[in-house]
N, C-alpha and C positions, 0 to 999 in steps of 0.2 A: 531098873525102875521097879518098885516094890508093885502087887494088888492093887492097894490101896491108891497107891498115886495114876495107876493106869485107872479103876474106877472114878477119882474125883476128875482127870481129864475127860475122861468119855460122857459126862453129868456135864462139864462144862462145854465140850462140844455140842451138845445138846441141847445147848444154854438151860439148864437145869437146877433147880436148887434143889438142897440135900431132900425137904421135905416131900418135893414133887418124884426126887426120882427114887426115894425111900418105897412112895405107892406104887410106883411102875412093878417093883419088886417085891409087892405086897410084906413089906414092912415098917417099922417106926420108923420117924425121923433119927432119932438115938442109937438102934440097928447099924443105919445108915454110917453114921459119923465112925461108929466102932470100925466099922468097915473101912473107910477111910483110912483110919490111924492105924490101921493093921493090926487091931486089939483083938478085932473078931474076922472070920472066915466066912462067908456068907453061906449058905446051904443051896443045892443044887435047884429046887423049888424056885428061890428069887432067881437063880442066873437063866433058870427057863422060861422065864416072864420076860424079859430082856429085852429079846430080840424082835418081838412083836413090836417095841417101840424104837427101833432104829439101833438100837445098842452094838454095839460089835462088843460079844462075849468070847472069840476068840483075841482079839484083842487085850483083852480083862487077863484072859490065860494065860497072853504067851508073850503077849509085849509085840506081835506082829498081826498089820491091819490084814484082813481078809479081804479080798480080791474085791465083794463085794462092796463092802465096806469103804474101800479103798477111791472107788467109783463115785461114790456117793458125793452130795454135794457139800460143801466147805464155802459154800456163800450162803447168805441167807436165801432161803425160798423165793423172795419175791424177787431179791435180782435172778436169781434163775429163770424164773415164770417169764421175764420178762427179756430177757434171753433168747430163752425158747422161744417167743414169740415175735422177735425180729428179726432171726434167723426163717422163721414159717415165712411168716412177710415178704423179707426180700427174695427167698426161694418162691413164692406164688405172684411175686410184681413182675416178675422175669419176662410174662408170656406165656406161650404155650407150652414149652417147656421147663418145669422146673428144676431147679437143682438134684443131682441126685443123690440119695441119701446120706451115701458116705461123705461128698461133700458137707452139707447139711450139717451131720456129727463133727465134722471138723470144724466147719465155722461157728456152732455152739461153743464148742472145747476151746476155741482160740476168745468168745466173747468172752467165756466165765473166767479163763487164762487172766483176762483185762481187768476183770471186774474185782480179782482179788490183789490187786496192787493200789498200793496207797498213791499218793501224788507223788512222793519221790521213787518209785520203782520198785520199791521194795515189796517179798510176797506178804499180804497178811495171812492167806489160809492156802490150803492145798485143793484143788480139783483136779479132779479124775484120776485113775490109778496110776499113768506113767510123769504124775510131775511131785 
């Protein structure tokens, strides 16, 4: 997989358009597209802007996600949020004792696990680094 094609993936993981993530990298939209089509090489400058915005710039390089990267969410934000949030819930509905943590992480990972299958089973995205 070329530059180019790991760049326009990691824009659309983002859900990003060329223009928006052209800025991130303090450059043109035009810039941008070159980049894409592997007509131009982007300069060290934009790929240092990057990563302030969720970017995985090793990924750009090497064709392999970074650990942390890899961790990151692949559902959108608000079913995460929301997630998160019923997993807190039913760990604090418990009683006096709440879940502990590791559980916690696991029953997170198994809701987002859910959250990225369509109605027939099938994954649409990836969460967390071992799926």
């Amino acid at each position: 997989m070329s530059f180019g094609t790991r760049l326009r993936e990691e824009r659309t993981r983002l859900g990003l358009t060329q223009p928006a993530f052209a800025e991130l990298g303090g450059v043109k939209r035009v810039s941008q597209h070159l980049y894409e089509q592997n007509v131009r090489v982007p300069d060290v400058n934009y790929l240092l802007r990057l990563p302030a915005h969720g970017v995985d710039v090793g990924f750009l390089l090497s064709g392999k996600r970074s650990l942390t990267s890899a961790a990151e969410e692949w559902i959108p934000r608000r079913r995460a949020v929301k997630a998160f949030r019923a997993v807190e819930e039913f760990s604090s509905s418990r009683g006096a004792s709440p879940l502990p943590y590791s559980e916690r992480e696991r029953l997170f990972e198994t809701l987002c696990a859910a959250l990225t299958e369509d109605d027939t089973g099938r994954e649409l995205t990836r969460v967390g680094a071992n799926h």
